[in-house]
VOGU-3710 file (C-alpha; in Angstrom, 3 decimals, decimal comma):
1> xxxxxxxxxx> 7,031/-9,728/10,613  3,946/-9,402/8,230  2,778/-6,172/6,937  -0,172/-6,233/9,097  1,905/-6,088/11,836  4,662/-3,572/10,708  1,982/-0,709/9,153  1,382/0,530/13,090  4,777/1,464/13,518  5,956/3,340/10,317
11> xxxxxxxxxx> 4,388/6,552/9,168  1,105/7,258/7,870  2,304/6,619/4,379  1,449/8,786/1,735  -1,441/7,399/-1,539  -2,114/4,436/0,802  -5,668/4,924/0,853  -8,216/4,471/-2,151  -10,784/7,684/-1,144  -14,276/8,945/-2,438
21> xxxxxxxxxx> -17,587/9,259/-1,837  -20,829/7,055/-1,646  -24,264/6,960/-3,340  -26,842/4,176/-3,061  -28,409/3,686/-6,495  -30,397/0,896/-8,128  -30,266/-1,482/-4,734  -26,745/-1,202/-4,718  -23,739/0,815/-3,227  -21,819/2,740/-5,404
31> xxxxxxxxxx> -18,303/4,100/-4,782  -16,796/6,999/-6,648  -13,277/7,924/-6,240  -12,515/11,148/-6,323  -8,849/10,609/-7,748  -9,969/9,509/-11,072  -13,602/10,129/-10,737  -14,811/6,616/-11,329  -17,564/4,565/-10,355  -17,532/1,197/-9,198
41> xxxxxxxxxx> -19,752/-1,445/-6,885  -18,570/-0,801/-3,273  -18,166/-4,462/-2,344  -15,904/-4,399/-5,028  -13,781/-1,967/-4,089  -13,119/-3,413/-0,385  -12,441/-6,662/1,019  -14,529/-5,632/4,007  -12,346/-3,092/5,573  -13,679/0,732/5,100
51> xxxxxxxxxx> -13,251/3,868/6,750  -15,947/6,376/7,218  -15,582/10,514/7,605  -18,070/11,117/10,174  -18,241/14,196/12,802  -14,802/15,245/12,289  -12,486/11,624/12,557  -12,288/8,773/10,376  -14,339/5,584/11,895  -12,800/1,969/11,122
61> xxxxxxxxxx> -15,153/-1,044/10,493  -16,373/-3,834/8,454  -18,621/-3,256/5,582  -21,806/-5,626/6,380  -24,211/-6,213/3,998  -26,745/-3,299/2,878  -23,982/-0,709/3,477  -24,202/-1,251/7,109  -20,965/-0,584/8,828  -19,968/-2,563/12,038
71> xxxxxxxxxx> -16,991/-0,953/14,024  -16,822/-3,780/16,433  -18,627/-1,357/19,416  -21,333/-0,310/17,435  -23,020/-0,054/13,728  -24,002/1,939/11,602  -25,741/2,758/7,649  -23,874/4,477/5,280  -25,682/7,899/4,039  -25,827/8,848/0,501
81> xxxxxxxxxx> -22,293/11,338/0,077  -20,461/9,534/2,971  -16,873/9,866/3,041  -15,165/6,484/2,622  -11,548/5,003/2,103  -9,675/1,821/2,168  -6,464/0,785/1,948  -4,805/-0,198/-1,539  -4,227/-3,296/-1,845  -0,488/-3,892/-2,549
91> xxxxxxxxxx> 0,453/-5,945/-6,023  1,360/-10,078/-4,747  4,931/-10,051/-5,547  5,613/-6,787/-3,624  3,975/-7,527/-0,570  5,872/-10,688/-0,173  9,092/-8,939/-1,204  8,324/-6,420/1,348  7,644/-9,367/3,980  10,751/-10,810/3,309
101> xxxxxxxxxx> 13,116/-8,003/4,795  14,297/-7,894/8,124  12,807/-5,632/9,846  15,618/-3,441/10,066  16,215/-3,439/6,361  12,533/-3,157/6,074  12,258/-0,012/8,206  15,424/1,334/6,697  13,870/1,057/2,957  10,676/2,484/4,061
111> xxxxxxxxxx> 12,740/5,713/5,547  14,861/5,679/2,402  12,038/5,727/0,117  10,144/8,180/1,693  12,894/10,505/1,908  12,559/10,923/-1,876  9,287/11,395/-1,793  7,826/7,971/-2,696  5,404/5,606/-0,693  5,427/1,621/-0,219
121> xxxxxxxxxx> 1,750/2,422/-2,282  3,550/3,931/-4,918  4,504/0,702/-6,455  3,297/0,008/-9,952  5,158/-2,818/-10,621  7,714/-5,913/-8,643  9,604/-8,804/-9,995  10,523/-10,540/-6,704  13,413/-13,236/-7,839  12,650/-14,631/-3,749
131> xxxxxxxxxx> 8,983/-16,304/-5,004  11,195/-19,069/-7,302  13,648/-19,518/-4,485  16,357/-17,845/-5,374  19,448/-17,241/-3,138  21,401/-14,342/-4,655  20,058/-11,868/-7,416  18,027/-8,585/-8,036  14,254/-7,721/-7,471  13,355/-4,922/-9,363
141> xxxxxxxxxx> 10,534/-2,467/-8,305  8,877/0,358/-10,471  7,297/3,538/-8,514  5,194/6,464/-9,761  4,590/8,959/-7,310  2,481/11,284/-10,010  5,884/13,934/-9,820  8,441/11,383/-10,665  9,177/7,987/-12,000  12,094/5,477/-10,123
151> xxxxxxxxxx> 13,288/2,251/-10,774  14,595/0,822/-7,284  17,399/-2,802/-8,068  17,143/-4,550/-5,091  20,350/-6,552/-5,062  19,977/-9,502/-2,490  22,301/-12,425/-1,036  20,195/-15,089/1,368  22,076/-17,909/3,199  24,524/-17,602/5,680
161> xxxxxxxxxx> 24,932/-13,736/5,297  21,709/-11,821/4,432  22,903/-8,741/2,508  20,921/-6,578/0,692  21,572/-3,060/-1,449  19,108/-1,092/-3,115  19,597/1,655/-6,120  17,073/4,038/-6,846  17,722/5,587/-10,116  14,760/8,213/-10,868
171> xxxxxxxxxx> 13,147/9,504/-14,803  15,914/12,539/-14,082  19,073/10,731/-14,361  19,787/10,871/-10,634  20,499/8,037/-8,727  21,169/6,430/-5,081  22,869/3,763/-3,493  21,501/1,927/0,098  23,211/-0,804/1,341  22,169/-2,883/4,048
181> xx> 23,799/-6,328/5,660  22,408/-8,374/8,396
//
């Protein structure tokens, strides 16, 4: 199952959105997010998908061009100081790691991870050993949460069996073993 398709039924993960605020300035849209206070072109920032903060809720659509919004019922232009977010993007490697997992394993992971206080959008970093067609070995995956640091060794047999076992070992010293076949 691809990502799309799996995001609907697992939590509203945490750091999964990129948030800020608008401003239209020299003919163009600018985003500024509020995390690191940065500025950037909007059209940049999105690949067309953008949420809007308006009367209370959080509006999906497709950024048109000259900041209109379309929601697929209706449209809309974005107002200087509007509200926006957008999903991060996750890195290449990790999304097809992710996409690789059964969905059991997947969903198990997800639980696993979040249960020490990480997101799937924490990821900095994935060597996924599955792109070059590999049958046996480890992934490794490198998480910041902005509290703590983890390393995760996904250790992975493909083939008859699928069998896979994760170890999260964190910047404290503490680590955890997940195993998972089938």
């Amino acid at each position: 199952m691809d990502m799309e398709r799996r995001l609907p039924f697992i939590n509203e993960q945490k750091r999964a959105y990129t948030q800020g605020t608008v401003e239209f300035a020299n003919d163009e849209w600018i985003f500024f997010d509020e995390e690191d206070e940065e500025a950037s072109l909007l059209e940049e920032m999105t690949e067309g998908s953008i949420e809007v903060f308006r009367h209370g809720d959080w509006m999906c659509g497709q950024l048109q061009q000259g900041g209109i919004i379309d929601t697929g019922i209706g449209s809309f232009p974005l107002q200087n100081g509007d509200r926006v977010r957008f999903r991060k993007r996750l890195p290449y490697a990790y999304q097809q790691w992710l996409e690789s997992l059964s969905d059991k394993t997947f969903f198990r992971f997800v639980q696993w991870l979040n249960e020490h206080g990480f997101s799937l959008y924490d990821c900095l970093y994935c060597y996924n050993g599955l792109l070059f067609e590999k049958y046996a070995g480890v992934n490794f995956i490198i998480y910041d949460n902005t509290e703590l640091v983890s390393n995760v060794q996904h250790y992975y047999e493909r083939g008859n069996t699928c069998r896979d076992r994760f170890e999260i070992t964190f910047n404290t010293g503490k680590r955890f073993v997940c195993a998972q076949s089938g």
